[in-house]
KOLVEX-730280 format. One line per 4 residues: for each residue x, y, z of C-alpha. Coordinates in steps of 0.05 Angstrom, whole numbers, plus 5000, padded with zeros to 4 digits. Layout:
X:Y:Z | ...
This chain:
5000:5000:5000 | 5027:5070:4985 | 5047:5119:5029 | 4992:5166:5013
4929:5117:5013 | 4956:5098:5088 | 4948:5166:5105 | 4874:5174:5068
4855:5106:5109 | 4885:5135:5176 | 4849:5208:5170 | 4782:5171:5150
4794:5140:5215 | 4800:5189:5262 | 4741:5223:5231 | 4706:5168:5247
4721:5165:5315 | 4719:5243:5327 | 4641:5242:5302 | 4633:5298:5251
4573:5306:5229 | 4575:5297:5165 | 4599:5228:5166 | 4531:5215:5224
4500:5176:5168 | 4558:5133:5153 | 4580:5121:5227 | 4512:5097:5241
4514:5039:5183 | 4590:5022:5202 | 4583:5017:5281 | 4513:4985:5295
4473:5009:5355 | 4499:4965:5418 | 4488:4971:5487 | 4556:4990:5524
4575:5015:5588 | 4636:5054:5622 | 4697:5010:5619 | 4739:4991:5672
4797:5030:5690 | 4858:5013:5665 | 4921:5023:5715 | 4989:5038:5706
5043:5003:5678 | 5120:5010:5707 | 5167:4963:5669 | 5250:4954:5664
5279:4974:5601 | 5291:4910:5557 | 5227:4876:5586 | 5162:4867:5562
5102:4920:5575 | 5025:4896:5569 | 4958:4940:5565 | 4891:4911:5576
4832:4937:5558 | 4770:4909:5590 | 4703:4932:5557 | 4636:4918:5581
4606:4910:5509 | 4561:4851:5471 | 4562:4867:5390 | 4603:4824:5349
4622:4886:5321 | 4658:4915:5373 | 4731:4898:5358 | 4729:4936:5295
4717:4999:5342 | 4780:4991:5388 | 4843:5027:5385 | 4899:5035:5408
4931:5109:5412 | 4992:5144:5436 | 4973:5197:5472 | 5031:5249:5478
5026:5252:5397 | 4957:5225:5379 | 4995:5162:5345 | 4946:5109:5311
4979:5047:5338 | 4930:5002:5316 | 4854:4983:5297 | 4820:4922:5317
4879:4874:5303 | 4904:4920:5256 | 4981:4937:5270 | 4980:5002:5242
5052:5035:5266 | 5118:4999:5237 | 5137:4994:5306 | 5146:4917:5305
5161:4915:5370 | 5073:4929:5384 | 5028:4864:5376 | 4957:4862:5391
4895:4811:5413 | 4835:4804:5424 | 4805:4741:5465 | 4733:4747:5435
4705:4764:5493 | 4719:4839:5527 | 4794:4843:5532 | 4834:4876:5478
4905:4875:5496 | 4976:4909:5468 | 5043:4889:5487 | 5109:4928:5472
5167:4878:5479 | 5243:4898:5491 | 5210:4966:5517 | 5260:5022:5513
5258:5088:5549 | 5234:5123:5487 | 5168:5086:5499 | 5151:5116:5562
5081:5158:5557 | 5012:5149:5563 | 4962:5102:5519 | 4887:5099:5500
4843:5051:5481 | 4790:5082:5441 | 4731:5054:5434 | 4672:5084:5394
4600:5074:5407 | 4551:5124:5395 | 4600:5158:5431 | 4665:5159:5436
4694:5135:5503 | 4774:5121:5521 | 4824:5089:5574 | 4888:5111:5591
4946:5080:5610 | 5014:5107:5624 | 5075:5071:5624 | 5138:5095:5661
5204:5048:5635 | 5259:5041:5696 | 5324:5047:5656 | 5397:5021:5693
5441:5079:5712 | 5498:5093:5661 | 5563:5132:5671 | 5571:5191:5623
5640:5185:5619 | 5637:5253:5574 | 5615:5285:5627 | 5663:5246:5681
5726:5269:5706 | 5788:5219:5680 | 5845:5202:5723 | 5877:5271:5754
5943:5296:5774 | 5947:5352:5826 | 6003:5381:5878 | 6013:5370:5947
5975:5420:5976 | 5932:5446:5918 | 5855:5435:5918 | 5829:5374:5877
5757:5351:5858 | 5737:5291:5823 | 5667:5286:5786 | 5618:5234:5766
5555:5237:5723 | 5500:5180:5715 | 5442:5170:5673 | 5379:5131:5686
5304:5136:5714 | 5304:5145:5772 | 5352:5186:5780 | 5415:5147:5795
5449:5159:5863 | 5532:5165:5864 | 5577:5135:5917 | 5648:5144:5916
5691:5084:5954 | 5765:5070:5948 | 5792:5005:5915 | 5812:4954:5954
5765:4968:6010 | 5811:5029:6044 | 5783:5090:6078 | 5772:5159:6041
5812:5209:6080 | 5775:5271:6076 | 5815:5336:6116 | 5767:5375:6164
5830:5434:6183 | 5897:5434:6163 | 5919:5385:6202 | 5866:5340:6216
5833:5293:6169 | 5764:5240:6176 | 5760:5169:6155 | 5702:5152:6121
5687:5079:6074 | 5643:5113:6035 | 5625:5178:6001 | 5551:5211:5977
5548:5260:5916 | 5572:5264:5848 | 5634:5316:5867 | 5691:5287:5909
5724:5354:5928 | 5797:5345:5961 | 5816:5408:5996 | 5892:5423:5996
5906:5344:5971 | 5956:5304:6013 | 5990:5247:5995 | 5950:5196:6041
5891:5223:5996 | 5927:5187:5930 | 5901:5119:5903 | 5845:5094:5857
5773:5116:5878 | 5704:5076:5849 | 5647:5118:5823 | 5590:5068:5833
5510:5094:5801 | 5458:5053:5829 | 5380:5067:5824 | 5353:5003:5850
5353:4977:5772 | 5399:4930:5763 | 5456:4921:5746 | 5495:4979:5783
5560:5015:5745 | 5623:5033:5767 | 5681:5073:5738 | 5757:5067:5767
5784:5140:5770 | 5853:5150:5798 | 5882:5218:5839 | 5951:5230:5834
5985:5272:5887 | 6050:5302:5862 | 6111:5311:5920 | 6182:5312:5922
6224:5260:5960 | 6230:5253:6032 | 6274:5199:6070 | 6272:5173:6140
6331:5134:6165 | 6312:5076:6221 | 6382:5086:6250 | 6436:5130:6235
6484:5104:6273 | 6510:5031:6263 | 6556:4977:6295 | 6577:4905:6273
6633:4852:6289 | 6676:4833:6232 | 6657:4770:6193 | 6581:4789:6199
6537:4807:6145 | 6506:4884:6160 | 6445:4907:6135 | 6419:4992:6127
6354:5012:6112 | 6322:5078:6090 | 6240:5088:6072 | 6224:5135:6023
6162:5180:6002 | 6147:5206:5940 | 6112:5216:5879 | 6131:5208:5820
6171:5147:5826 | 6240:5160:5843 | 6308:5132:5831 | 6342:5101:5888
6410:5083:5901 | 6466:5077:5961 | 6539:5112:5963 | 6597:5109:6004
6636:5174:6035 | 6585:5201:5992 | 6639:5179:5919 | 6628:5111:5906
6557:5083:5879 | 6541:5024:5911 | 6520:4960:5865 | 6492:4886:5868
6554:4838:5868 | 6597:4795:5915 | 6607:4845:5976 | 6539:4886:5964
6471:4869:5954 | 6420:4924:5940 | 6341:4918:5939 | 6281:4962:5954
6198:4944:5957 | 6150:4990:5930 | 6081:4999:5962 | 6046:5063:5926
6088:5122:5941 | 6124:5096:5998 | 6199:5060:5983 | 6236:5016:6030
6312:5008:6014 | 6357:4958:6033 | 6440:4951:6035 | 6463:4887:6057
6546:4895:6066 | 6583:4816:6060 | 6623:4798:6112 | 6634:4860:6143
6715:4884:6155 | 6752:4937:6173 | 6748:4970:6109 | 6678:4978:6104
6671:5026:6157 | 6649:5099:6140 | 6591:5139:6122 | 6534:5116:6077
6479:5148:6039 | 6413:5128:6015 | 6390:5174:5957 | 6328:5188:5926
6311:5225:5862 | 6257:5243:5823 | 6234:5308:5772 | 6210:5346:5833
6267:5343:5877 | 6319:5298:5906 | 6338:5273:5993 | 6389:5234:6026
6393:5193:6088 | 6458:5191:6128 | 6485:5128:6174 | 6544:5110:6200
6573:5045:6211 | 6624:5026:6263 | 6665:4963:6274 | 6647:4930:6352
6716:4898:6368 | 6704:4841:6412 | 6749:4787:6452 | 6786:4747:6403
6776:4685:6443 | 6709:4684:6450 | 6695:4713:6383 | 6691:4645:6347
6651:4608:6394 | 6602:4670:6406 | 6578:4690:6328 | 6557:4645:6282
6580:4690:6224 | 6526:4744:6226 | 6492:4795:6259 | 6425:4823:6276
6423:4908:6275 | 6373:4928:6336 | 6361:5003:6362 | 6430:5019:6335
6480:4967:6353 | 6497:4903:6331 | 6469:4839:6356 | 6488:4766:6347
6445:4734:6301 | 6413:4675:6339 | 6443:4609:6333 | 6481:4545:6365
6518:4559:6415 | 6563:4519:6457 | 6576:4505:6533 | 6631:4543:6541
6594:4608:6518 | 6532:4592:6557 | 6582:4600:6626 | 6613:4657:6600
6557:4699:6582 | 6553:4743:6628 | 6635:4771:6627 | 6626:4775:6556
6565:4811:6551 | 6604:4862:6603 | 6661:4861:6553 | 6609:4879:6492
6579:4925:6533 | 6635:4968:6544 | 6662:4962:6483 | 6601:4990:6444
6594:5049:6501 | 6662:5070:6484 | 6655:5061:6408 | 6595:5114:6415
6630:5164:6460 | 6681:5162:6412 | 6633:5171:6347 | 6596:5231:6384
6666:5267:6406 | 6701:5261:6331 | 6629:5265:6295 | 6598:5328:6336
């Protein structure tokens, strides 16, 4: 059928159903006198995007000619949806029935948001008479990432904000959380800050960022229509190194193995490395071994020194770099001289560092040191008390 006769049959139609008078005569032979009575109301419809939405239309009507006077109508645009049976849209997502009693009945499968409105079913008589139904579609929330911030970059101690934007019906609701189940730190005065797990509102607003406040943060949209969306959005907090040193000042026996450490802060990622008297880089190989573990911004280094001698005593440095600034631990290490008799049987060939000084590492030991304990540890004692009154006097 051609475009044009479908719109001569459709205006014919609705002339019909609006009564003019001039078409009285020829209503009256199309739509036979019938008894019929107000219709039942129809209620509203509320459906999920993607499902399936069905109208009934219960009429309280007996002609056999009845369900070639029902229609179906959009209402927002006046929309002939179909007549009787009659599909009449090329929507061919609309069926309709008819059980040949007094239900007509449309359904709209895969129902999108675009469907949502209001619907009658017309019905003409000798007069014309209608039920509405409006359907309202519940749509999943969905992340406008166009309109969502993307991972950000700021300055220790500059002001931040990160942004989130959700679509849906209802209107989606935004909750910021941090990966991996950690607290948001959010700072109430300059120095004091408030753990919280999660986070209302579409604006995540960071006044005067501090590095605890870096990591990855979850915008999660929700509106009770599932399935819920998330975004991963990451806040970078810029900062030059810092270094704090455990223990600056170090003692060992010969023949042990000694081991420094220095942690580190900053962002970006720095370059870390150890020298000696401040000249000589310090590398992985037979008398060194060098290693560090990163955990976000925070750095620990390690310098394990072989069999520790004579020679290795001196000054070390722990340095960190990185393109906003560079810091350096100091510690010293000092040789504990101990009795040469008891030296053998008392060290097993390394040591433990603890609070400063240098510890035998745990171990066998033998009779002989188990009854001497107690003069040696008098011996080590004032040994290491006149190693540090001599550090402080040539150091100070």
């Amino acid at each position: 059928m051609l475009d044009g006769e479908k719109f001569l049959l459709l205006g014919m139609f609705c002339q019909l159903l609006t009564c003019v008078p001039e078409c009285n005569a020829f209503q009256d032979e199309w739509l036979p006198h019938s008894k019929f009575n107000d219709s039942i109301p129809m209620g509203n419809i509320t459906v999920s995007a993607g499902r399936e939405a069905l109208f009934n239309c219960v009429l309280n009507i007996t002609s056999r000619y009845q369900v070639n006077k029902v229609a179906w109508v959009r209402a927002e645009d006046q929309t002939v949806l179909s007549i009787g049976t009659k599909v009449m849209t090329h929507n061919n997502r609309i069926f309709v029935s008819h059980d040949n009693l007094h239900t007509w009945q449309m359904r709209i499968k895969q129902v999108r948001e675009s469907d949502k409105g209001c619907y009658l079913c017309k019905v003409s008589a000798n007069v014309l008479k209608a039920q509405e139904t409006c359907l309202d579609v519940k749509v999943p929330p969905d992340i406008l990432n166009e309109d969502t911030s993307g991972d950000l970059s700021a300055s220790e101690g500059e002001n931040a904000t990160l942004w989130c934007r959700a679509s849906g019906h209802p209107s989606p609701r935004v909750v910021w959380r941090k990966e991996n189940g950690e607290s948001i730190y959010l700072r109430r005065t300059f120095r004091n800050f408030s753990r919280v797990e999660t986070y209302n509102g579409s604006n995540l607003h960071f006044w005067k960022v501090d590095r605890i406040q870096m990591g990855t943060y979850l915008c999660i949209a929700s509106n009770d229509v599932p399935p819920a969306v998330s975004k991963r959005v990451s806040l970078y907090v810029n900062f030059s190194p810092s270094i704090r040193v455990p223990n600056q000042l170090l003692g060992a026996p010969v023949n042990t193995d000694v081991q420094l450490e220095c942690h580190v802060e900053a962002f970006p990622n720095t370059i870390n490395y150890w020298v000696k008297n401040r000249s000589e880089m310090l590398l992985n190989g037979s008398k060194y071994l060098v290693s560090e573990r990163r955990i976000g911004y925070k750095v620990s280094m390690w310098l394990i020194i072989k069999s520790f001698s004579s020679k290795d005593v001196g000054t070390y440095n722990c340095v960190s770099t990185n393109s906003l600034g560079r810091a350096e631990g100091t510690l010293r290490l000092y040789e504990i001289k101990l009795n040469p008799v008891n030296t053998a049987n008392t060290f097993n060939n390394k040591a433990e560092l603890v609070g400063g000084v240098a510890e035998p590492a745990r171990g066998a030991r033998s009779k002989g040191i188990q009854a001497s304990s107690n003069s040696s540890k008098r011996q080590l004692h004032s040994q290491v008390l006149f190693a540090i009154m001599y550090l402080l006097a040539h150091y100070s």
